[in-house]
BADRENPA-832457 format. One record per residue (C-alpha): residue number from 1; residue in one letter; y, z, x. Coordinates in steps of 0.5 Angstrom, whole numbers, plus 2048, in hexadecimal, padded with zeros to 3 digits. Example, Ala and Ser with C-alpha at 12.3 -4.5 7.8 and 13.67 -1.06 7.14 Angstrom:
BADRENPA-832457
1  A  7F7  810  819 $
2  S  7FE  80E  81B $
end
This chain:
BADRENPA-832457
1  X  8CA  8B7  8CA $
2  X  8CD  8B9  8C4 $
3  X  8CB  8B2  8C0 $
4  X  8C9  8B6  8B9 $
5  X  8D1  8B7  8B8 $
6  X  8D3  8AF  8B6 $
7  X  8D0  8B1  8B1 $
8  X  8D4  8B7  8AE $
9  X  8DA  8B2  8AC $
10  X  8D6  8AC  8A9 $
11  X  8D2  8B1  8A4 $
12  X  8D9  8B3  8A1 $
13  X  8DA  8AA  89F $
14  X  8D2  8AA  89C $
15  X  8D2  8B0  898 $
16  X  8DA  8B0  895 $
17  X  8DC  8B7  893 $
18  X  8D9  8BB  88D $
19  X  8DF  8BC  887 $
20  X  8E1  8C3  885 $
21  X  8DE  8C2  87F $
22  X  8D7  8C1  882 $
23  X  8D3  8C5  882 $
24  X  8CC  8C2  885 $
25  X  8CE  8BA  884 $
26  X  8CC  8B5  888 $
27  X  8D1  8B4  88D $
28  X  8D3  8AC  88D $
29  X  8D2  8A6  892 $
30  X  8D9  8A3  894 $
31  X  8D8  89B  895 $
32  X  8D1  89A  897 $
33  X  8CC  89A  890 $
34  X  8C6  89F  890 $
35  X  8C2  899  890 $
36  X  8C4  896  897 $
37  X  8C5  89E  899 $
38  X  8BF  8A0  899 $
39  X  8BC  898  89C $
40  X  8BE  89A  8A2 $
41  X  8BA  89F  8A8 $
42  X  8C0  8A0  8AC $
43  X  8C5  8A2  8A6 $
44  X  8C0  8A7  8A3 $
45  X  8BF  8AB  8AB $
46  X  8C8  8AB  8AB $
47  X  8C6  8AF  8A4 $
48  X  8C1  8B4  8A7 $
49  X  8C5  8B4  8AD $
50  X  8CB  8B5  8A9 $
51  X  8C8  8BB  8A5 $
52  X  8C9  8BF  8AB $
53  X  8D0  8C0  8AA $
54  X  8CE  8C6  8A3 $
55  X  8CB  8CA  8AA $
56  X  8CF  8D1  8AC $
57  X  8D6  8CE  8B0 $
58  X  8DB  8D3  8B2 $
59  X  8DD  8D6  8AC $
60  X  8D6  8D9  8AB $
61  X  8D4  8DB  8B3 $
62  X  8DB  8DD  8B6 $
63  X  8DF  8DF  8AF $
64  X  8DA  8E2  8AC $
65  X  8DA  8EA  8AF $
66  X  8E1  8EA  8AB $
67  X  8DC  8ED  8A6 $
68  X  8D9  8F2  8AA $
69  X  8DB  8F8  8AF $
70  X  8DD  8F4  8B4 $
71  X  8E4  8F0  8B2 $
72  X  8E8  8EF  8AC $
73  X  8EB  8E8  8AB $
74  X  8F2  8E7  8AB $
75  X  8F5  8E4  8A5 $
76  X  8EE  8E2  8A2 $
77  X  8E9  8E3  89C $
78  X  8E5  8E5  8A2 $
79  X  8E9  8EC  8A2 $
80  X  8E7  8EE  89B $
81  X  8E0  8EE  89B $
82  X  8E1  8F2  8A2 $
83  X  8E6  8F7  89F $
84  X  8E2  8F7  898 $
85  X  8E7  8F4  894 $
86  X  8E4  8ED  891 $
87  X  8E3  8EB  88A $
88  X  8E0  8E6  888 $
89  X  8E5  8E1  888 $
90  X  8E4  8E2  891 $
91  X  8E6  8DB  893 $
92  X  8E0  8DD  899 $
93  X  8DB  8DF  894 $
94  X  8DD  8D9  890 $
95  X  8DB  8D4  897 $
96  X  8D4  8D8  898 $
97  X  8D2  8D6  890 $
98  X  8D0  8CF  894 $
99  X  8CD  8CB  88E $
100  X  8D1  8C4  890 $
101  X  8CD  8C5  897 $
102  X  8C7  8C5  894 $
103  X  8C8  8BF  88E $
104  X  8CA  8BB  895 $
105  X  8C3  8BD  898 $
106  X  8C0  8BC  892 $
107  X  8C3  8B6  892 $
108  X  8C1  8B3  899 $
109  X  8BA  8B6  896 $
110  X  8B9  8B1  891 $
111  X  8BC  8AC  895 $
112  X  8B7  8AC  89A $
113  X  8B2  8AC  895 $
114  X  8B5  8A5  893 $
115  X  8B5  8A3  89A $
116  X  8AF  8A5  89C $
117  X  8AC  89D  89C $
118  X  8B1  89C  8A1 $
119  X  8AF  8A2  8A6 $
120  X  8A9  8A3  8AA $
121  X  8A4  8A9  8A6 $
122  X  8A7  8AD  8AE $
123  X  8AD  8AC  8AB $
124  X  8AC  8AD  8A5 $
125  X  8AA  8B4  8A6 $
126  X  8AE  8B6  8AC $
127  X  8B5  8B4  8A8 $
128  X  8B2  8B8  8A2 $
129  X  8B1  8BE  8A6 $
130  X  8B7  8BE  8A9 $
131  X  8BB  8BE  8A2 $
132  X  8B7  8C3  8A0 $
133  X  8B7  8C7  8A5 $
134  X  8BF  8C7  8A4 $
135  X  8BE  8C8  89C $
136  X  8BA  8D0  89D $
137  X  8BE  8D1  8A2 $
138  X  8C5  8D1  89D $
139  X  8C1  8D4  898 $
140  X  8BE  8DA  89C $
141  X  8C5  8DB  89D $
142  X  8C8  8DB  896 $
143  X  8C3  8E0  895 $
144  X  8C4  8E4  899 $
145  X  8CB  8E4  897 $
146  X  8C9  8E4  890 $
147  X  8C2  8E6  88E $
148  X  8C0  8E1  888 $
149  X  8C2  8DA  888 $
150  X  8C2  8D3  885 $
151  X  8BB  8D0  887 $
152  X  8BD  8C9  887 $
153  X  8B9  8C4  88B $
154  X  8BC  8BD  888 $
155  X  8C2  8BA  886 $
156  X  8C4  8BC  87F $
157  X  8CA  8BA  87B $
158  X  8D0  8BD  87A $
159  X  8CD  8BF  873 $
160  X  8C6  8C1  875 $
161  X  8CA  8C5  87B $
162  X  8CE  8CA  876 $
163  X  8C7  8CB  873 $
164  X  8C4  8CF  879 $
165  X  8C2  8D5  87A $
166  X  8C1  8DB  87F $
167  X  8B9  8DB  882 $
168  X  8B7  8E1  885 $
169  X  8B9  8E3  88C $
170  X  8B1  8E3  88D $
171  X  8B0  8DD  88A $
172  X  8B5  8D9  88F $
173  X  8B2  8DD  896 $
174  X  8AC  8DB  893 $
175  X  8AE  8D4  893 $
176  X  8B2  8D4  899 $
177  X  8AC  8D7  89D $
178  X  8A8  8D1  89A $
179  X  8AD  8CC  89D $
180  X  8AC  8CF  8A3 $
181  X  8A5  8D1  8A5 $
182  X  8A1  8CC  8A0 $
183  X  8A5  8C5  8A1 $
184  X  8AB  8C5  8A7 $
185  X  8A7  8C8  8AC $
186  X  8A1  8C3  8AB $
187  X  8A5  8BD  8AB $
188  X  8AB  8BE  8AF $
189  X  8A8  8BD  8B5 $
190  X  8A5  8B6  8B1 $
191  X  8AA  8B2  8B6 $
192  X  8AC  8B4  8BE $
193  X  8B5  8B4  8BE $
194  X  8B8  8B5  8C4 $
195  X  8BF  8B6  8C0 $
196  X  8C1  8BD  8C1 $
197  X  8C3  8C1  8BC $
198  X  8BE  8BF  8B7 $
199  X  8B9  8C4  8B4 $
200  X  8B2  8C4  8B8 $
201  X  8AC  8CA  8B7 $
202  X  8AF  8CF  8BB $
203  X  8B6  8CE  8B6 $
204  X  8B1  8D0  8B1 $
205  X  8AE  8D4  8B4 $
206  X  8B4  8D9  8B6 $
207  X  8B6  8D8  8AF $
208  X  8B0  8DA  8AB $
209  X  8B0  8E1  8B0 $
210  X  8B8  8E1  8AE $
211  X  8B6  8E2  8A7 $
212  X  8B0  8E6  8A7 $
213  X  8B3  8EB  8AC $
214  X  8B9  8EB  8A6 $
215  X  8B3  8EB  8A1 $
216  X  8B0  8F1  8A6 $
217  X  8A9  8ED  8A6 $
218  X  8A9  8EF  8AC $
219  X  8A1  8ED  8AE $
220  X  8A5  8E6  8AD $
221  X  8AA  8E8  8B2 $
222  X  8A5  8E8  8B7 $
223  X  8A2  8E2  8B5 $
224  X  8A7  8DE  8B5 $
225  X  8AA  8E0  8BB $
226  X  8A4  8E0  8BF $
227  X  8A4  8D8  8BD $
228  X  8AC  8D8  8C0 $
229  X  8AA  8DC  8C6 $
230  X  8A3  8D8  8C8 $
231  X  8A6  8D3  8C7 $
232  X  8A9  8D3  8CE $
233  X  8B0  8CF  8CD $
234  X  8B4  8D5  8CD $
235  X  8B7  8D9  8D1 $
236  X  8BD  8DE  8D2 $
237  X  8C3  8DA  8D6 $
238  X  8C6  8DD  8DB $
239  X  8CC  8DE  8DA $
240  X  8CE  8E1  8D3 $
241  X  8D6  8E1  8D4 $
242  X  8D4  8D8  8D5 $
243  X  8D0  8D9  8CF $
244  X  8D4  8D9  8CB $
245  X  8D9  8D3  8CE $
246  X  8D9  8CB  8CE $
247  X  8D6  8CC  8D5 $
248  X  8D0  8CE  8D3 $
249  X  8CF  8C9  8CF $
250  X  8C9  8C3  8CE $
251  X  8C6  8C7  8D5 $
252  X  8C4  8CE  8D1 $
253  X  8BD  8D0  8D0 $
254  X  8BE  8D6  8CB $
255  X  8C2  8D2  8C6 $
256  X  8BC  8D1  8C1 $
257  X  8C0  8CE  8BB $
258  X  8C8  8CC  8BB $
259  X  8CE  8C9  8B7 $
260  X  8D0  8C4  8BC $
261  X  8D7  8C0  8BD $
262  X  8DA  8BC  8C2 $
263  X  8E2  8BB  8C4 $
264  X  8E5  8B6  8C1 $
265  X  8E0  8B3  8BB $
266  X  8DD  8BB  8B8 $
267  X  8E1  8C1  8BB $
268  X  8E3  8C8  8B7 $
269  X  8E9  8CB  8B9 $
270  X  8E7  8D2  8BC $
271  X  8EB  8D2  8C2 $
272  X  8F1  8D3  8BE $
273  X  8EE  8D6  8B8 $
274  X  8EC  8DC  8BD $
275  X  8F1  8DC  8C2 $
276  X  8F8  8DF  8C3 $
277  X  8FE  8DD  8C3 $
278  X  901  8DE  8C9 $
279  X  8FA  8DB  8CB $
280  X  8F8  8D4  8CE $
281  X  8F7  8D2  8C7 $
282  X  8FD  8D5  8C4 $
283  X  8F8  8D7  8C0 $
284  X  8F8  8DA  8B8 $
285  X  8F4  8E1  8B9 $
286  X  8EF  8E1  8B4 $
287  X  8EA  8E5  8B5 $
288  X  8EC  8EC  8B6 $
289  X  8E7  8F1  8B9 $
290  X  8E7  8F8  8B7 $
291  X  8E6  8FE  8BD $
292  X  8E0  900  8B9 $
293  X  8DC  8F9  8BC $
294  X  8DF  8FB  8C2 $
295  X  8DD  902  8C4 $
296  X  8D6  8FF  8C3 $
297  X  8D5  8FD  8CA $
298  X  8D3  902  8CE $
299  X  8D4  904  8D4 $
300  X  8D2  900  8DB $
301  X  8CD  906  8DC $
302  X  8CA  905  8D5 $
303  X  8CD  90A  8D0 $
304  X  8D3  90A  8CC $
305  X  8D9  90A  8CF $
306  X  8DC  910  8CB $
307  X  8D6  914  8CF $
308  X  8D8  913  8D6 $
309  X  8DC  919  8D7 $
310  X  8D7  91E  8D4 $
311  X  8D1  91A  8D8 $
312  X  8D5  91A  8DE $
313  X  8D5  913  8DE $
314  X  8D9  910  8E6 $
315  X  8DD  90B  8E1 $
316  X  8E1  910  8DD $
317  X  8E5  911  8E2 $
318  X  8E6  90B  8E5 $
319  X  8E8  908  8DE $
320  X  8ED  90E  8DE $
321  X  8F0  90C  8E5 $
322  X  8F0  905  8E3 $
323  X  8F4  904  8DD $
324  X  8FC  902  8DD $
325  X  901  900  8D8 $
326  X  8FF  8F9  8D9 $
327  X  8F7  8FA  8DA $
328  X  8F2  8FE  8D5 $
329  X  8ED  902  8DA $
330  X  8E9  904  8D3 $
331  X  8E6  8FC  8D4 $
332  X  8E3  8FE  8DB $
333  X  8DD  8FE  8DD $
334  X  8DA  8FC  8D6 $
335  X  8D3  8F8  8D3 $
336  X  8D6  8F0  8D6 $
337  X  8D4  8EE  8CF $
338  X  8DB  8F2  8CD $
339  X  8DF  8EE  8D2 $
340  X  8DB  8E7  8CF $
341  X  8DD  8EA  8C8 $
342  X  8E4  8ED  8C7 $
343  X  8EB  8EC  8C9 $
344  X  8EE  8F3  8CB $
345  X  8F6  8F5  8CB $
346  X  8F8  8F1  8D3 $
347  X  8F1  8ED  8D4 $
348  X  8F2  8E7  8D8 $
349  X  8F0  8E1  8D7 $
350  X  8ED  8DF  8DD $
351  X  8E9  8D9  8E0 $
352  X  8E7  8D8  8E7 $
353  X  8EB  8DE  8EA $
354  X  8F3  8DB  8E6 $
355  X  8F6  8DF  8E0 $
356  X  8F7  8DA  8DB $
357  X  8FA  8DE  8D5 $
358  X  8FA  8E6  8D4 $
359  X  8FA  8E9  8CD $
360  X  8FF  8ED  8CC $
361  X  8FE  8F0  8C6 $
362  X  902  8F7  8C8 $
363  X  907  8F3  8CD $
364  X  90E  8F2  8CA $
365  X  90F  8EC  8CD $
366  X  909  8E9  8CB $
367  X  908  8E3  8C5 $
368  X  902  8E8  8C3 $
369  X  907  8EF  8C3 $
370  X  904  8F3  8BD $
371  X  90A  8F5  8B9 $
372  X  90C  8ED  8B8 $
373  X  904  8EC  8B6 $
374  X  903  8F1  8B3 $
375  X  8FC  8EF  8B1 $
376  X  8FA  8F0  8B7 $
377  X  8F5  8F5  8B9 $
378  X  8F5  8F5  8C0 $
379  X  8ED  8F1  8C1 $
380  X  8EC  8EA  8C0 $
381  X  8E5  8E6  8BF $
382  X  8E4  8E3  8C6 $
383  X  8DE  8E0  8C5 $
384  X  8DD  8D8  8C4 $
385  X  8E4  8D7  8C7 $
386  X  8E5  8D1  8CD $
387  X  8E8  8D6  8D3 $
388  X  8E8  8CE  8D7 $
389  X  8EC  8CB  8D2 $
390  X  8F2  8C8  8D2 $
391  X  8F8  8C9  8CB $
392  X  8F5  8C2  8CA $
393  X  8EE  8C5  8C7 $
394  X  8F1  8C9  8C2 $
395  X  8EE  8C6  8BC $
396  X  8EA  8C2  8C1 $
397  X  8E4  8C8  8C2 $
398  X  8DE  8C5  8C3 $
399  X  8D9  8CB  8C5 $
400  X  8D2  8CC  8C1 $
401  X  8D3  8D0  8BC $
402  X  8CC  8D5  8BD $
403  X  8C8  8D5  8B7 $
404  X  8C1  8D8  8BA $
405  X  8C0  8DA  8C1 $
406  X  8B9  8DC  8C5 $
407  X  8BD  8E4  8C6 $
408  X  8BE  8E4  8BF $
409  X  8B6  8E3  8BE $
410  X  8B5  8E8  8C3 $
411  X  8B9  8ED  8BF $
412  X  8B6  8EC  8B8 $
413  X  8AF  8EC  8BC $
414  X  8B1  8F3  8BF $
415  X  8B4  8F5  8B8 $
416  X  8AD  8F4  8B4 $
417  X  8A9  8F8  8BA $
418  X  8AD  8FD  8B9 $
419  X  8AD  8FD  8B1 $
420  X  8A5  8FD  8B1 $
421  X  8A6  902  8B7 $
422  X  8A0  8FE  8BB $
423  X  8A1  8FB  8C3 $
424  X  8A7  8FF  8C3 $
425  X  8A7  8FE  8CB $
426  X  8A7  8F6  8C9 $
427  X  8AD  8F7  8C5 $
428  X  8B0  8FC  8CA $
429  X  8AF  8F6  8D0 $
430  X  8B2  8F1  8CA $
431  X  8B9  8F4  8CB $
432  X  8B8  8F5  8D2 $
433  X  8B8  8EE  8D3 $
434  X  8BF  8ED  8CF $
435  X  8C2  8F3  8D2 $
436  X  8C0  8F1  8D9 $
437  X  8C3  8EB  8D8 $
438  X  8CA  8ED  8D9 $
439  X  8C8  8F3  8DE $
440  X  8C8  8F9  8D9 $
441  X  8C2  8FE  8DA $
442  X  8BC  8FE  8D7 $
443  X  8BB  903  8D1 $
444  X  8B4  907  8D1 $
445  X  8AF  908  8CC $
446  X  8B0  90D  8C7 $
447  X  8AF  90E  8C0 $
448  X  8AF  909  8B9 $
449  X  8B5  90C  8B7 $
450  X  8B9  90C  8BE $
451  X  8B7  905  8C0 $
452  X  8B9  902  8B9 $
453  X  8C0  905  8BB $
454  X  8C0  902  8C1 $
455  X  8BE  8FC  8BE $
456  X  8C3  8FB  8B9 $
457  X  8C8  8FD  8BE $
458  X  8C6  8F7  8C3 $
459  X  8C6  8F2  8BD $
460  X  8CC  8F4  8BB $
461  X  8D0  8F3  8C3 $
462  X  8CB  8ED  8C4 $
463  X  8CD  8E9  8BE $
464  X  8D4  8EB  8BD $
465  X  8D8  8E5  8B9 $
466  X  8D1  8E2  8B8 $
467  X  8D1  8E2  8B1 $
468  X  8CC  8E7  8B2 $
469  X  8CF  8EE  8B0 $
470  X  8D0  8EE  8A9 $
471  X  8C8  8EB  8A8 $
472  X  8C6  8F1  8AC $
473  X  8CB  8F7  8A8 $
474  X  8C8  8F5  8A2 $
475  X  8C2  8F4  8A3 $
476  X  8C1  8FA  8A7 $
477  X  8C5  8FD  8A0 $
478  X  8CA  901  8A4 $
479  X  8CF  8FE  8A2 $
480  X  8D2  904  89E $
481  X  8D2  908  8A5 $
482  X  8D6  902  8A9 $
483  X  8DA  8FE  8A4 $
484  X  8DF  904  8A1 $
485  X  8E4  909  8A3 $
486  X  8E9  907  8A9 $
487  X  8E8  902  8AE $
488  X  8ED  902  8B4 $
489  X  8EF  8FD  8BA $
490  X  8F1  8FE  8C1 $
491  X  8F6  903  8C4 $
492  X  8FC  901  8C4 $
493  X  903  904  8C7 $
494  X  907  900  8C3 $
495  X  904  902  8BD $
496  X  902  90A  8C0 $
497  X  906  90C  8C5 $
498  X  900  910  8C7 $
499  X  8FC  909  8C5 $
500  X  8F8  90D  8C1 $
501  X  8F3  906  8BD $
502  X  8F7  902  8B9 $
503  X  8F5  903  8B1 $
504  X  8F3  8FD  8AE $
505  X  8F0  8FF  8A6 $
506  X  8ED  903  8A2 $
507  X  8E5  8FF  89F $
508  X  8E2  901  899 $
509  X  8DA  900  898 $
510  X  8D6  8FF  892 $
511  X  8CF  8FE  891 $
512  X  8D0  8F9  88D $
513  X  8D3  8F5  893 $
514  X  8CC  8F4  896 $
515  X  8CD  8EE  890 $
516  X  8D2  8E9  890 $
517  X  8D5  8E7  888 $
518  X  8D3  8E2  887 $
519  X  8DA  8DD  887 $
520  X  8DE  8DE  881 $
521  X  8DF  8D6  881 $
522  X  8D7  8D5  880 $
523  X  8D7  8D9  87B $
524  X  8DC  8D6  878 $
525  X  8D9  8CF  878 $
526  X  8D2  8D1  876 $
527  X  8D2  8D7  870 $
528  X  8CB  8D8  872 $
529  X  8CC  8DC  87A $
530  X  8CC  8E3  879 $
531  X  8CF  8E7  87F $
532  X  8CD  8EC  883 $
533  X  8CD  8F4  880 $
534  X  8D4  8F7  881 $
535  X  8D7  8F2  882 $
end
């Protein structure tokens, strides 16, 4: 079912590799001429087909909160920009500077313009399409993270390519808008694939109400994802905790757009990067979560959990009655999105009723024990892992990695409702459906600034290591408020005898981080880019 992915390996032979030196260069051929190349249908499909590989993967979706509120990222350029001390040599800031990405997209461009007598005018237009869509997808990203960049749309030499400049952001949205509405959209659907995780009108759809919903063009939010909910080919799965494992995929009608791998030829070596230790995959602890995340998700009866007392909530006793030394009562009768999300101090890893590992991150006796890693914050991203494999699989992952989901269109059309303060029971039914979906209670219809509130808490528990969460604080323009002062992990007794949160660091903010620099080697390669004020 996953055909697209023989393709991922076979591009890294047609392309080569951009030199240091490059700037936006044509990347070679190896063996093969241009000319029998680009003679060939079938070797130019591998090329579109190939181009896939520059979309989101692991380290954009399930890493990517480390820059955020919700984790830190042990022993990683990752852990800088969530702490606020990068510069603007940031290895992660110098990855999110794409431009050898688009000189291969700009590439296969011009090599289907050369091919174009060999394919169908279908064809023609439907591999265009897809490259394209590819291309303004990396280049609304590198202005979100940068604001004005080069505008480049052809190969150029080494020469010409120290000659760029910075265009406005402006400028760039305005092309990337144009990409999308006015030539990808009427062409992609040129010619019926059957492949999966290939770019088709909804695809683009869900993208274009993505990036006006960051934009807040909030009329095009509703129109864009009118389209995707109209459509009917989407819906909610059933199951969220399954959503996010191997086993829900090629059967999933809520996955709208996805980077796709299959074990052994394309895989990503989540299972080990996210795991623990003492866990089935003897994992490396990557994503550390932080408290602040966790004390997100509410109570099963629908409020914060630090409310239950006060409220009279039955479950504040029972969390009490059921904690022990080797069970955390305070992780009891929470959102399920909690359990799907976080690994918490003595959490089983369970499947089909066997215990298969604990994470002992408090126990001494434990591979996990805090005070011989000492990084540990006492919480582990859960998300993305195979729980049913075996040690075998651990850098043999082959799940999906989620890049638009139908929940997420029903968040951003809930959000621009709320924004123009219009249909506010629609919006409320909205959240209703994602809430209701994991058994929690619905909320109510309230006021403009409530049920922003509400919003912004249920993307943040929905899409939690989604790569969604530092886009939202940023464009929200909260990030001052979330991303300074202390942040804390678990309650720990080897740390606290009285297992008082773990303190992870201390985080500043500046406003001039709502920009990334623009990455030292690129102004050092071209003495035309100029960076960003402040840095």
């Amino acid at each position: 079912m996953k055909t697209i992915k023989k393709y991922l390996c076979a591009i890294a032979f047609s392309l080569g590799l951009v030199s240091c030196d490059s700037f936006l260069t044509t990347p070679p051929l190896d063996q093969i001429s241009e000319d029998q190349w680009w003679s060939d249908k079938n070797q130019a499909e591998m090329m579109v087909k190939g181009a896939y590989q520059y979309i989101y993967g692991p380290e954009d979706i399930a890493y990517r909160d480390c820059f955020s509120d919700n984790a830190i990222r042990r022993n990683h350029n990752d852990t800088q920009i969530g702490n606020g001390t990068y510069t603007t040599s940031n290895g992660t800031v110098r990855n999110e500077w794409k431009y050898d990405e688009v000189a291969k997209l700009n590439y296969i461009l011009e090599g289907l313009e050369k091919a174009k007598g060999y394919l169908t005018e279908a064809e023609y237009s439907r591999y265009t399409s897809e490259v394209r869509f590819i291309r303004a997808f990396i280049y609304y990203n590198m202005i979100f993270y940068f604001g004005d960049v080069p505008l480049i749309t052809k190969t150029l030499t080494v020469a010409e390519s120290r000659e760029t400049s910075r265009q406005p952001r402006q400028e760039v949205l305005d092309f990337v808008l144009d990409e999308l509405e006015n030539y990808v959209l009427p062409n992609i659907n040129a010619l019926e694939v059957n492949e999966t995780g290939r770019v088709n009108e909804q695809v683009v759809n869900a993208y274009l109400s993505r990036v006006y919903l960051f934009e807040k063009n909030y009329e095009k939010v509703l129109e864009y994802t009118d389209k995707v909910i109209q459509s009917g080919d989407y819906e909610l799965y059933a199951d969220y905790d399954e959503l996010f494992r191997p086993q829900s995929d090629g059967n999933n009608k809520e996955v709208i757009f996805e980077r796709q791998y299959s074990s052994p030829l394309v895989v990503h070596d989540l299972n080990r990067n996210l795991s623990y230790v003492s866990g089935v995959y003897s994992g490396w602890s990557n994503v550390l979560a932080l408290n602040e995340l966790v004390e997100e998700y509410e109570c099963l009866n629908g409020h914060p959990v630090s409310e239950c007392e006060s409220l009279g909530c039955e479950y504040y006793q029972q969390r009490i009655d059921a904690e022990t030394d080797t069970h955390r009562g305070e992780f009891d009768f929470r959102d399920p999105r909690l359990a799907t999300t976080i690994t918490w101090p003595y959490k089983e890893w369970t499947v089909d009723g066997t215990v298969r590992a604990v994470y002992g991150v408090d126990d001494p006796n434990s591979g996990d024990y805090v005070q011989k890693e000492t990084h540990m914050t006492g919480y582990l991203c859960e998300k993305w892992i195979d729980l049913q494999g075996e040690y075998a699989d651990r850098t043999l992952a082959e799940k999906n990695m989620t890049i638009l989901r139908y929940a997420d269109v029903l968040l951003m059309r809930a959000e621009a409702l709320i924004e123009l303060n219009q249909n506010l029971p629609e919006a409320v039914s909205l959240i209703n459906q994602i809430r209701n979906r994991v058994g929690m209670p619905n909320i109510t219809v309230a006021s403009q600034s409530e049920l922003r509130e509400k919003l912004r808490h249920e993307r943040r528990v929905e899409t939690a290591f989604e790569g969604l969460r530092y886009f939202d604080i940023i464009r929200w323009r909260i990030a001052g408020e979330v991303k300074s002062g202390n942040v804390y992990g678990a309650r720990l007794k080897a740390v606290n005898e009285n297992m008082d949160h773990k303190f992870v660091e201390e985080r500043f903010w500046d406003d001039k981080m709502y920009l990334f620099p623009v990455p030292q080697e690129a102004i050092d390669n071209n003495g035309n880019l100029v960076q960003n004020e402040g840095w």
